[in-house]
C-alpha positions in Angstrom: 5.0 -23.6 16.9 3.8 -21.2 19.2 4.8 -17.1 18.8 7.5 -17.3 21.4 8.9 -20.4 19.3 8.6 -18.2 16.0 10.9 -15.3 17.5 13.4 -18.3 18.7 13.5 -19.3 14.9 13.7 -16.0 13.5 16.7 -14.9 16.0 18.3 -18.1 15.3 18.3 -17.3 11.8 19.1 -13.5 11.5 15.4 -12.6 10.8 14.4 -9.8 12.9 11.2 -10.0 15.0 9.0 -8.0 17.7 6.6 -9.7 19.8 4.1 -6.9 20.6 4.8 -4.3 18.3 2.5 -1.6 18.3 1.6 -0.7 13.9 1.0 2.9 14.9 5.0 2.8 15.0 4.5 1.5 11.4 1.4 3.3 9.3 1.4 6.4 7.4 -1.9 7.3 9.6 0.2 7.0 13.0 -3.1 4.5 14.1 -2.8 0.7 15.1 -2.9 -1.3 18.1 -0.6 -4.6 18.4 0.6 -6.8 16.5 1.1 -10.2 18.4 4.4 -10.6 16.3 6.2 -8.4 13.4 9.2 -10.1 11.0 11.1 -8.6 8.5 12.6 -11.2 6.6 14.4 -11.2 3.3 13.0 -12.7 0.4 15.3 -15.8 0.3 13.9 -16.7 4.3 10.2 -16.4 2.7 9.4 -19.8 1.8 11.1 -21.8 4.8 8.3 -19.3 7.1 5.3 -19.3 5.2 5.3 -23.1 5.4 6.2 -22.9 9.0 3.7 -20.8 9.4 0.9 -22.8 7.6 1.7 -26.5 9.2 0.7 -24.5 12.3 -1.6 -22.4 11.2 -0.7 -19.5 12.5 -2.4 -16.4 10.7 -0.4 -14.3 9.0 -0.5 -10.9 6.6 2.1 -9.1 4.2 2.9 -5.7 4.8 4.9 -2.8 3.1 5.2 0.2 4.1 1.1 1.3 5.4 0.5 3.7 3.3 -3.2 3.1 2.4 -3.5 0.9 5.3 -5.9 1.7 8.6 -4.8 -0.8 11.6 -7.6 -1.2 14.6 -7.3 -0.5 17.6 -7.0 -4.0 18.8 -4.3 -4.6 17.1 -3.4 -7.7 14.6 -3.6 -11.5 15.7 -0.8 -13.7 14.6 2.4 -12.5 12.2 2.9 -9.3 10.2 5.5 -10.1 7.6 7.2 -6.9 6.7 8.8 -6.4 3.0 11.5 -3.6 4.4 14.0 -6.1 3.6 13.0 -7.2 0.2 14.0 -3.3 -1.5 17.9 -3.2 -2.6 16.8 -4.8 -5.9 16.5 -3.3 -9.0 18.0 -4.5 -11.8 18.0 -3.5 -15.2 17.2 -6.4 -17.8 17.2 -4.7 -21.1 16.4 -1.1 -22.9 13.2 -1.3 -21.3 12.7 -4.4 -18.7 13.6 -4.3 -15.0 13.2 -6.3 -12.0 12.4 -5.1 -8.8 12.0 -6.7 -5.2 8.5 -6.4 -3.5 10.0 -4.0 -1.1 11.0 -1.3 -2.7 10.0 1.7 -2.8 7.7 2.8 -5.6 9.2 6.5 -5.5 12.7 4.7 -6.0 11.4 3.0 -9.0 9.9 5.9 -10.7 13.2 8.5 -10.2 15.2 5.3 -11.4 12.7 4.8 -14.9 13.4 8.8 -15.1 17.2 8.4 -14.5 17.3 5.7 -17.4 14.9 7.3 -19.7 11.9 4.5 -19.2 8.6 6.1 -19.8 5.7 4.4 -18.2 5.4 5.6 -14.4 5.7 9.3 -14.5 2.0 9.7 -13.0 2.8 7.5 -9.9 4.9 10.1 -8.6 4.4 11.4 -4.8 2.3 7.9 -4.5 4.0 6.3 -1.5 4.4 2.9 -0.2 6.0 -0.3 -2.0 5.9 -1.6 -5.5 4.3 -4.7 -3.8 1.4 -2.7 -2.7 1.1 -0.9 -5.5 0.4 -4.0 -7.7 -1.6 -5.1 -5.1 -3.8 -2.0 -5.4 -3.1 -1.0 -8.6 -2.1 2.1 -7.6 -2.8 4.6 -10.5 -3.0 8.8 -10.3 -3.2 11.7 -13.4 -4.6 8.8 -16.3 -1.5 6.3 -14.9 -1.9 2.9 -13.0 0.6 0.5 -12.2 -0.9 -2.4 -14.0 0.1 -0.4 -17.4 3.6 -1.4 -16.6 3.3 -4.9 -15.4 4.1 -7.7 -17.4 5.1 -10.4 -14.9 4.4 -11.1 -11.0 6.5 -13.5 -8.8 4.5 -14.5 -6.2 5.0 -17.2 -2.5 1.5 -19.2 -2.5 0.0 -19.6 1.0 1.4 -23.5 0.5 4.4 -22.0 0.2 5.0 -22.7 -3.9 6.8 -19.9 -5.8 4.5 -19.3 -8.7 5.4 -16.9 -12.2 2.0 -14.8 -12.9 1.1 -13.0 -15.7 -0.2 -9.3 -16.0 -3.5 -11.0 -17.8 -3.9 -13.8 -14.9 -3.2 -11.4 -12.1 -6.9 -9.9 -12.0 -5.9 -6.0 -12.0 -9.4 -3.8 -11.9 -9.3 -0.2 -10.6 -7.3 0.0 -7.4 -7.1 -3.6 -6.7 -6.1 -7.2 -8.1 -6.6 -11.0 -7.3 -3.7 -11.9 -5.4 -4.6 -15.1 -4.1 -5.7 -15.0 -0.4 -2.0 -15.7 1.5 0.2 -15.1 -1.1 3.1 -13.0 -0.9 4.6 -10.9 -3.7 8.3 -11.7 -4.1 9.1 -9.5 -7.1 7.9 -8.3 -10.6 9.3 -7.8 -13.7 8.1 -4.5 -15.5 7.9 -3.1 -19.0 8.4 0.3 -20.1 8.8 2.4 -23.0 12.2 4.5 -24.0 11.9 8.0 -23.9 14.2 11.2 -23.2 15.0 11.1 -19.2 15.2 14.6 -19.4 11.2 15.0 -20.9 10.2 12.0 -18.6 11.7 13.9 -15.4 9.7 17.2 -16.5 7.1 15.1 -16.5 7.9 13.8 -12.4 8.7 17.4 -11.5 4.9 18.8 -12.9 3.2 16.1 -11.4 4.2 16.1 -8.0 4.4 19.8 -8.0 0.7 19.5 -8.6 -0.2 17.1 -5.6 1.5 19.3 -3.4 -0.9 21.6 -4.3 -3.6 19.6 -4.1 -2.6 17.4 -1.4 -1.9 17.6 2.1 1.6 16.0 1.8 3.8 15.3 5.1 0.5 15.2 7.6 -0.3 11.7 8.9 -2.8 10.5 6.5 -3.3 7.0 4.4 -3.8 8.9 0.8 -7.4 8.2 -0.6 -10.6 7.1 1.8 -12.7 6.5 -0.8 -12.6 5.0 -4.6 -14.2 7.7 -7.2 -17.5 6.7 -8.3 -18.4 6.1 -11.7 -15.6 8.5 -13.0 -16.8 11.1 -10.6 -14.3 12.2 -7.8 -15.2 10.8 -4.8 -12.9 14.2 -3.1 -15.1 16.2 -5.2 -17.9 14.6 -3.4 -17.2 14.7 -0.1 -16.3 18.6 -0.8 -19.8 19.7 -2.1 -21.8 17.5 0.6 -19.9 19.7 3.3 -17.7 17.6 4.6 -14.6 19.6 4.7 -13.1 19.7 8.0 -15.7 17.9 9.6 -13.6 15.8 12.8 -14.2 13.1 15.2 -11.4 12.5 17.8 -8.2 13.0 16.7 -9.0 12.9 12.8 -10.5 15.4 10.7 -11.4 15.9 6.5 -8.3 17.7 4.9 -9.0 21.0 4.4 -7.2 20.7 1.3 -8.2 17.4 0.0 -11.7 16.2 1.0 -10.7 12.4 -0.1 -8.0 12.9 2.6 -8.6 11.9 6.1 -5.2 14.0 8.6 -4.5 12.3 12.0 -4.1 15.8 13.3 -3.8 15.3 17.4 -3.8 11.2 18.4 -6.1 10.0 16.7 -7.5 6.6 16.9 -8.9 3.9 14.1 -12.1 4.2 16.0 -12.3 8.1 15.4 -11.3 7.3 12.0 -14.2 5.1 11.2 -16.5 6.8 12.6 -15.8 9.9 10.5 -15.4 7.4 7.1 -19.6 6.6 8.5 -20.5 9.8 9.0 -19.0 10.6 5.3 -20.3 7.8 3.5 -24.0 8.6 5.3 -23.7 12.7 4.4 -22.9 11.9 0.8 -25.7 9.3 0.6 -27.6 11.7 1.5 -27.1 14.6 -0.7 -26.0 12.7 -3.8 -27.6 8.9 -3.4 -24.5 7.7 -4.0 -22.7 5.0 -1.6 -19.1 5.9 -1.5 -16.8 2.9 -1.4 -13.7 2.6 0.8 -10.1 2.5 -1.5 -8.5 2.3 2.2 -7.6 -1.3 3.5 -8.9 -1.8 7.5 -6.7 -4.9 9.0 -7.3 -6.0 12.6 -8.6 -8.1 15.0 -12.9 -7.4 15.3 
């Protein structure tokens, strides 16, 4: 099965697909050459493509919605599998179990564990992207992360097997996990704590009222370069070594968060790497310590 032949399948069976599609269209960062071929299929099409996909070996990633995701400049070989279709579920098991689909948003999930008075995600407020990236990530702000919360992953194995995981067996360590290499997350099953909606929305309100202080919210940017080091902020950092404002191309340190990198004016993911070097190499420098990306680079070398 060729690309061309992949569209013809996915056409044929109400999938939508792109061939050439360029990711800039697609990432928070506005960067990304093209992908040979984008999907967005729904969760119940999943299995029936992934073993399509692996009989021919055709190389494929999983998607969401690139929010902590820098795309090269030439583009991504083989499939992008988008979730966008895999976010209309959330269901409510019990006073303090839901379900959600991979694809959801993780802002929809926290306002609806404020709206039914589940404590447990109040701190991943103003995080964007997908629940599926999150646990991926482990995304995690103000003490909060979202493995806290997890008690069950669903995941599509890159041969295609639908496998139940457990939070212990899913390898969460700070901002990341061990999915296995080609596996998709299909859905999760999370675990709360009751509390009053009204104290747990307070709680929302004051802490995204404090990254819109602190963060440069609505400018094109992928949220955190860097992973902290050793408990010590990695923005705080890049701050005292200088590097505020500091630009190369089209991308430039956030004047109001150092650990933020802004695609002010067209910037590209070469611009953008070069300027994660020249960070990484000032800090070195001044502090001796080696700063670690937190951002995800996807592409073709």
């Amino acid at each position: 099965m060729n690309i061309e032949k992949l569209k013809d399948f996915c056409i044929s069976n109400g999938i939508g697909a792109r061939l050439n599609e360029p990711m800039s269209a697609h990432t928070s960062l506005k960067i990304g050459g093209l992908a040979d071929i984008v999907i967005f299929p729904q969760e119940e099409n999943l299995q029936q493509i992934v073993s399509l996909l692996s009989d021919e070996g055709i190389p494929y990633m999983t998607l969401g919605r690139c929010t902590n995701l820098l795309v090269k400049d030439s583009g991504i070989e083989g499939v992008v599998i988008f979730t966008d279709r895999m976010d209309k579920l959330i269901n409510l098991i019990d006073d303090t179990h839901i379900t959600v689909q991979a694809g959801c948003s993780l802002q929809k999930v926290v306002a609806f564990c404020a709206d039914f008075g589940l404590r447990g995600t109040e701190g991943l407020a103003g995080i964007p992207g997908s629940i599926g990236g999150a646990i991926v990530g482990n995304a995690g702000s103000f003490g909060y992360e979202i493995k806290d919360v997890v008690e069950q992953v669903n995941i599509l194995t890159s041969d295609a097997v639908v496998k139940s995981v457990l939070k212990k067996d899913f390898g969460f360590k700070y901002r990341g996990s061990d999915l296995p290499s080609g596996s998709i997350i299909l859905n999760c099953l999370l675990s709360m704590k009751r509390d009053d909606a009204s104290v747990i929305k307070k709680r929302v309100r004051e802490f995204l009222n404090e990254k819109r202080m602190r963060q440069p919210i609505g400018l094109p940017s992928a949220g955190c370069v860097f992973k902290n080091h050793d408990g010590i902020s990695a923005g705080k950092l890049i701050d005292e070594a200088g590097c505020k404002e500091m630009r190369v191309g089209g991308v430039m340190v956030s004047r109001l968060h150092a650990n933020y990198f802004i695609n002010y004016d067209g910037g590209t993911c070469g611009d953008f790497m070069k300027l994660m070097d020249i960070v990484i190499n000032t800090v070195n420098n001044k502090f001796g310590i080696l700063l670690e990306p937190e951002i995800k680079i996807v592409g073709r070398n």
